[in-house]
C-alpha positions in Angstrom: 22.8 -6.0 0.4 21.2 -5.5 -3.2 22.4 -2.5 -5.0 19.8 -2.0 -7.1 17.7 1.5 -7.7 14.2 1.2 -7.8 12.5 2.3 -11.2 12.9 5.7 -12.6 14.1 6.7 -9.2 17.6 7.9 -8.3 19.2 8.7 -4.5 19.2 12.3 -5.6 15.4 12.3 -6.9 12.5 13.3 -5.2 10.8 10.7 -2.6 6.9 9.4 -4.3 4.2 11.4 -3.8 1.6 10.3 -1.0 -0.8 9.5 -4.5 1.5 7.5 -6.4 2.3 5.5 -3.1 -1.5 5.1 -3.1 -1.4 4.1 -6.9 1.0 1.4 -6.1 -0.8 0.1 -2.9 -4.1 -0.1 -4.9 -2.7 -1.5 -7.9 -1.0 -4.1 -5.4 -4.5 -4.8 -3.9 -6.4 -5.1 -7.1 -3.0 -7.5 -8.4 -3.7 -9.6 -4.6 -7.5 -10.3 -4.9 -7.4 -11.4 -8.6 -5.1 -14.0 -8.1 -6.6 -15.2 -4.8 -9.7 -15.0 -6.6 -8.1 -17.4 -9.8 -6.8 -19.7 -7.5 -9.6 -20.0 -5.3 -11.9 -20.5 -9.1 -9.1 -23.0 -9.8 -9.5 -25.0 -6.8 -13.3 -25.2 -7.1 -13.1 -26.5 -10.4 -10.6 -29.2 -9.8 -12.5 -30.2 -6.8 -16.0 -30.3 -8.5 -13.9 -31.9 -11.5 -12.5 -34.3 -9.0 -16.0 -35.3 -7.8 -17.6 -36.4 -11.2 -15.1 -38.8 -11.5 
């Protein structure tokens, strides 16, 4: 059982806000779909890489 607090949040503080949970899940989205995005880029390029060779 990890005893750690979450960021600039105690047990006494207030719960986030509906927006800042929707700040987080955004930035979370955004974070997701540019490193699919890389590693699908990455992928191509070794694969057309591979091919010339």
């Amino acid at each position: 059982m990890s005893t750690t607090q979450p960021w600039g949040r105690t047990a006494a503080g207030t719960p986030l806000r509906v927006r800042d949970q929707a700040r987080e899940a955004a930035a979370l989205i955004a974070f997701s779909a540019a490193t699919a995005s890389a590693i699908a880029l990455g992928l191509l390029l070794l694969t057309y890489l591979g091919s010339q060779g």
